[in-house]
C-alpha positions as CSV (number, residue, x, y, z in Angstrom):
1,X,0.0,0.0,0.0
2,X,1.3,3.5,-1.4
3,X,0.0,6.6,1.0
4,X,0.4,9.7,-1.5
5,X,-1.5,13.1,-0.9
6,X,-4.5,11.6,-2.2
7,X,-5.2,9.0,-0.5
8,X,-8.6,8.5,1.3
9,X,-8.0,7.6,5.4
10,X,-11.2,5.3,6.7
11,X,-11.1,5.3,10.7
12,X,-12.6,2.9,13.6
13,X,-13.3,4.6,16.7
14,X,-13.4,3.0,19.9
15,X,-12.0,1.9,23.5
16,X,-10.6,-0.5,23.4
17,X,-10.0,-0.9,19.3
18,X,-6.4,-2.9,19.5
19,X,-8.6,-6.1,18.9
20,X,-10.5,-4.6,16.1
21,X,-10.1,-7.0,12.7
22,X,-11.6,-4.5,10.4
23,X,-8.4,-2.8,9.0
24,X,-7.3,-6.3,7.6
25,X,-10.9,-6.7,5.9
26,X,-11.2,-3.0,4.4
27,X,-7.4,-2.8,3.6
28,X,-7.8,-6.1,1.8
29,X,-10.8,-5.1,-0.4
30,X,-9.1,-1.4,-1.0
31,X,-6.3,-3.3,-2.1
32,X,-8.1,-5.7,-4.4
33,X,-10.2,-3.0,-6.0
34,X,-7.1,-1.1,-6.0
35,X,-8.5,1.8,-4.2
36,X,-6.2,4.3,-2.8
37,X,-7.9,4.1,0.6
38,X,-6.4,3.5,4.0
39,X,-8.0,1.9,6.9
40,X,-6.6,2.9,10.2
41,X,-7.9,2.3,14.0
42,X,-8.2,4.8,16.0
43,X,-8.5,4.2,20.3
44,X,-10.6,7.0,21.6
45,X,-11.6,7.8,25.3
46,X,-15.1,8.6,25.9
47,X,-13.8,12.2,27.2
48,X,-12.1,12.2,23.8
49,X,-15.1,11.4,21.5
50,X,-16.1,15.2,20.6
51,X,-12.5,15.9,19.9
52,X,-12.1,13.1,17.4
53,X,-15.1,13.6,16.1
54,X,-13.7,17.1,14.9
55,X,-10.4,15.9,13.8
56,X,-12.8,13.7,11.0
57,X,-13.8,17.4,9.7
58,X,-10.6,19.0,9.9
59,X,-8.4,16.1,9.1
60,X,-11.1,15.6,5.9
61,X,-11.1,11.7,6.9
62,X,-13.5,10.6,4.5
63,X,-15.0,8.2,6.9
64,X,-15.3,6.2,10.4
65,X,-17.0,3.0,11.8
66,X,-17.6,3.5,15.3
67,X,-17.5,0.8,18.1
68,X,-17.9,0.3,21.7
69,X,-18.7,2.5,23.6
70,X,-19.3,5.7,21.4
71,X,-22.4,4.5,18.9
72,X,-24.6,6.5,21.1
73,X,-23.1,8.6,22.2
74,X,-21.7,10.1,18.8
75,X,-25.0,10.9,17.6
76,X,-25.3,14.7,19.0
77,X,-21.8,15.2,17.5
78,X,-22.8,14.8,13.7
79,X,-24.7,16.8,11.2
80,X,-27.2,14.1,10.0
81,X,-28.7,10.2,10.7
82,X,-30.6,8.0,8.4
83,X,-33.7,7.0,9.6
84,X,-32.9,4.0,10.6
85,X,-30.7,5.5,12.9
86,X,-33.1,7.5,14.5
87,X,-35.6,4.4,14.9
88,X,-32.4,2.7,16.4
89,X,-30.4,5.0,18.4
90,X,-27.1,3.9,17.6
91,X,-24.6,4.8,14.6
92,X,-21.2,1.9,13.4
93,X,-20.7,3.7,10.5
94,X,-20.1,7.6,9.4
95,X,-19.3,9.0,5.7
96,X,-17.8,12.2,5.2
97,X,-19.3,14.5,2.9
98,X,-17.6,17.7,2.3
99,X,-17.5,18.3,5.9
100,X,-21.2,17.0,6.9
101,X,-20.9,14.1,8.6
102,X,-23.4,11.5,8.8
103,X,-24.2,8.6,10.8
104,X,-25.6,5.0,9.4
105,X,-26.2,1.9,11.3
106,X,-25.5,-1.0,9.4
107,X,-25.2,-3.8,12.1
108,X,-28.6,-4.9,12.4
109,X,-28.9,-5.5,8.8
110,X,-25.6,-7.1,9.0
111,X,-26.5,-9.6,11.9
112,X,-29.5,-10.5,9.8
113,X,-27.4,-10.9,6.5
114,X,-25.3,-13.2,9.0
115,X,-28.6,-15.4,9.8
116,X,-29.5,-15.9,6.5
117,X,-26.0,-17.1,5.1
118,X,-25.9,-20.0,7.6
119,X,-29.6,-20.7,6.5
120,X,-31.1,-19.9,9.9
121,X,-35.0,-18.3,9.7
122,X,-36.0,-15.9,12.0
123,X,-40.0,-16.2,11.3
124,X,-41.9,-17.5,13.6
125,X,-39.0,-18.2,16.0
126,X,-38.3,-16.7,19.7
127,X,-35.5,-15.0,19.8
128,X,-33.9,-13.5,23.5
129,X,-31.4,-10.9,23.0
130,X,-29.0,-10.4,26.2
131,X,-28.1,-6.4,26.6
132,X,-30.2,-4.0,25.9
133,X,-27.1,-1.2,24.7
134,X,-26.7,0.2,20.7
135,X,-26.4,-3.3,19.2
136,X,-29.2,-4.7,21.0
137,X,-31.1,-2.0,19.5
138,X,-29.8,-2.4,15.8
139,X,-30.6,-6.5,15.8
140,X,-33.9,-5.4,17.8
141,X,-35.0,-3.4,14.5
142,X,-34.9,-6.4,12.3
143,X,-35.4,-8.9,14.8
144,X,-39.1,-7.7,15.6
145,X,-40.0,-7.8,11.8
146,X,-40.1,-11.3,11.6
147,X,-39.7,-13.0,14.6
148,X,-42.4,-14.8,16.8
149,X,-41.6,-12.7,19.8
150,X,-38.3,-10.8,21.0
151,X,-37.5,-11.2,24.2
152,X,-34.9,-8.5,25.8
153,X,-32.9,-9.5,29.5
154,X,-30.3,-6.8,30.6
155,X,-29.0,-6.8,34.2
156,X,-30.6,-3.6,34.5
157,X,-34.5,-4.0,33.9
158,X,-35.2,-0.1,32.6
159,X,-32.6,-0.6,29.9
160,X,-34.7,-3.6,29.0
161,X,-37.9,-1.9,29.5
162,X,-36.6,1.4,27.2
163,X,-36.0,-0.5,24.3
164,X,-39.1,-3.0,24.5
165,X,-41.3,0.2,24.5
166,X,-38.3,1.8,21.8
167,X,-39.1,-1.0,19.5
168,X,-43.1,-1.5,20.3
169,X,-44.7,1.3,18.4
170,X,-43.2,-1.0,15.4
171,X,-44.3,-4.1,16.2
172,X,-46.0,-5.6,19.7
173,X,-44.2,-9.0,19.7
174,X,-40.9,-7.3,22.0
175,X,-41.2,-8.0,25.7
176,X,-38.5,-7.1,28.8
177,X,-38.1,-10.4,30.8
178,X,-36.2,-10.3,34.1
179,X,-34.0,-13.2,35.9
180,X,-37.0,-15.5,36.5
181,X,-37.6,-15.7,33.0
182,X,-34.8,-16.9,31.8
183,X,-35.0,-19.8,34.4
184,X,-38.4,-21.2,34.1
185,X,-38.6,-20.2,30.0
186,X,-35.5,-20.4,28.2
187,X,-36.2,-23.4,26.9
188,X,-38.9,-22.3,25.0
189,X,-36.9,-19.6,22.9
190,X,-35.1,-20.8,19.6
191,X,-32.8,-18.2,19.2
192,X,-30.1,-16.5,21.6
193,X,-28.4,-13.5,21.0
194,X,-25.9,-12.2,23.5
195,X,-25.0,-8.5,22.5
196,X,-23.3,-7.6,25.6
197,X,-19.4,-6.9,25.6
198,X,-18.9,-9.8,28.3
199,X,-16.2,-12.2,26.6
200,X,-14.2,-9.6,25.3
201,X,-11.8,-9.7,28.5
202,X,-10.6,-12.8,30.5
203,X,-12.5,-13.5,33.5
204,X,-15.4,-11.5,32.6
205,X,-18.8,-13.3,33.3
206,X,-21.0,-15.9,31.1
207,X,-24.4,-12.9,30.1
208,X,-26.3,-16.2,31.2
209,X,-26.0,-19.6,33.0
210,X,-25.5,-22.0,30.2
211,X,-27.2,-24.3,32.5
212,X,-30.3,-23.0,31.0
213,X,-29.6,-23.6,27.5
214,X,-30.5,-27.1,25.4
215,X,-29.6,-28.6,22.3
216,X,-32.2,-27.8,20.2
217,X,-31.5,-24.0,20.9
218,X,-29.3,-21.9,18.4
219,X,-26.6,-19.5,20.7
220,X,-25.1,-16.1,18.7
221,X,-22.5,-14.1,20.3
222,X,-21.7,-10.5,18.4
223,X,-18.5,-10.7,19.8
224,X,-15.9,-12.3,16.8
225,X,-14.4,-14.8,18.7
226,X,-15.5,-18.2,20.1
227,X,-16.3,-16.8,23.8
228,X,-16.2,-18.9,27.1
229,X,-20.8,-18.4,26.6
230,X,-20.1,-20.1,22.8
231,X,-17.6,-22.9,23.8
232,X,-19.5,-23.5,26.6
233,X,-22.8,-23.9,24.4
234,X,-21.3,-25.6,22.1
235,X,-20.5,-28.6,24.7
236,X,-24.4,-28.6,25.6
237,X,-25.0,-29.7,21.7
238,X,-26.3,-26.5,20.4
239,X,-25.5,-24.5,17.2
240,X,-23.9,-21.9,18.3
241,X,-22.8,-18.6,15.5
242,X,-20.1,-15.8,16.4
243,X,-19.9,-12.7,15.4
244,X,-17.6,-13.2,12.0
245,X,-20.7,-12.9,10.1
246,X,-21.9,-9.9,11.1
247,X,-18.6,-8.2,10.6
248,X,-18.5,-9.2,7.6
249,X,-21.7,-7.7,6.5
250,X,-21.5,-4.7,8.4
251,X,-18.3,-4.2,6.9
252,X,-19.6,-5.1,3.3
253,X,-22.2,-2.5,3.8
254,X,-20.3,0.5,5.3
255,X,-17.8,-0.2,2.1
256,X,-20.4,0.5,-0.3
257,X,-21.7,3.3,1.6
258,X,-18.1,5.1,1.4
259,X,-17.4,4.3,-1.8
260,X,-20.0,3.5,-3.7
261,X,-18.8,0.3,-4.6
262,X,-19.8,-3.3,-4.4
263,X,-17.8,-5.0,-2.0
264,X,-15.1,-7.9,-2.3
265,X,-17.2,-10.3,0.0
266,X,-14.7,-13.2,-0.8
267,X,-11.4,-11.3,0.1
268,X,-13.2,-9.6,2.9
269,X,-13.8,-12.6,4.4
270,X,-10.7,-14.2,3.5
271,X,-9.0,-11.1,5.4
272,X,-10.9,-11.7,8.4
273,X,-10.4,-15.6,8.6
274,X,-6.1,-15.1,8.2
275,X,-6.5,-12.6,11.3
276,X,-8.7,-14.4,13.4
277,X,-6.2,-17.6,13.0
């Protein structure tokens, strides 16, 4: 990769973003398309996040995805949403027009994208989602569409109880459970979502007793990695998805919306399989 004068710098903000495996995927399809674009991480403090958000003007980076924990909180800072950012809260991906910055949210489409390529259905099914933060939300969006019944369990009940009544008005099939659900009626749900951050860091806790869960069940994790919750699903006989997909299909998505462009889904994924390994 040549950097010259004109080449176009693409950014991830977050904290932490060392683990991030999207500048392998985007600088492998730039490179492939032969794009002069440049992917670069960039860890940014929550103090930080209006600062940074400025250096994308005055820097002219042509565009950002944003992570954990800034996709709500960058909203305020930028000069436009898409709708479906302002049905979901939550922005993973900003383009750079001339100085306007807008926000998109392409991780709930993403996740779905993710469902379908492994040839799992979502209609008619009962699907839990663990968390209730910005990706909750995004999955939540497309979730409620077709599924059965949504159910949402955060540690902190209101969080739940915000986003059942966020995503309601849409359709009523979303419901805020608390701890006694999960015990006497997870094994009634087909689909579980954890969209928490837990499994990122060693020691952290399981989102839920595993206990709980049953072969038949299908267990996702939006994290990108096999997590102690996966591997220990997995040994229960379940089907269990990380969060490789999604990536992917966010990624494929925020690519087009920068440049325009399809994207290189087979060297994308290529990209993020070398990493992971």
């Amino acid at each position: 990769m040549i950097i010259n004068g004109r080449t176009k710098i693409i950014g991830i903000l977050g904290y932490p973003v060392e683990h991030s495996l999207s500048p392998q995927m985007h600088n492998a399809a730039f490179k492939y398309l032969n794009l002069d674009y440049c992917y670069v991480p960039f860890p940014v403090k929550p103090e930080e996040l209006k600062s940074a958000i400025d250096g994308i003007r005055s820097l002219n980076i042509s565009g950002a995805n944003i992570t954990i924990p800034h996709k709500e909180t960058v909203i305020p800072l930028l000069d436009e949403i898409s709708e479906e950012v302002k049905f979901i809260g939550a922005v993973n991906t900003i383009k750079n027009e001339g100085g306007i910055l807008k926000g998109y949210n392409t991780d709930g489409l993403g996740f779905i994208k993710s469902l379908v390529q492994k040839k799992i259905q979502i209609s008619n099914k009962k699907v839990l989602i663990l968390g209730a933060g910005g990706a909750a939300r995004a999955i939540g969006f497309y979730l409620c569409k077709e599924a059965k019944a949504v159910y949402i369990y955060n540690r902190n009940l209101e969080r739940a109880e915000q986003l059942s009544k966020h995503l309601y008005p849409f359709k009523q099939n979303v419901f805020a459970v608390k701890k006694d659900f999960l015990n006497d009626n997870v094994s009634s749900i087909d689909i579980i979502v954890n969209t928490t951050p837990l499994g990122l860091k060693p020691g952290d806790p399981l989102p839920m007793s595993v206990s709980l869960i049953n072969n038949k069940q299908i267990v996702c994790d939006l994290i990108y990695k096999d997590t102690p919750f996966l591997q220990k699903a997995l040994a229960t006989g379940c089907k269990t998805i990380n969060g490789l997909g999604m990536l992917l299909w966010q990624g494929a998505l925020a690519f087009e919306i920068w440049t325009g462009l399809q994207p290189p889904l087979s060297i994308m994924k290529r990209a993020l399989l070398k990493k992971k390994k």
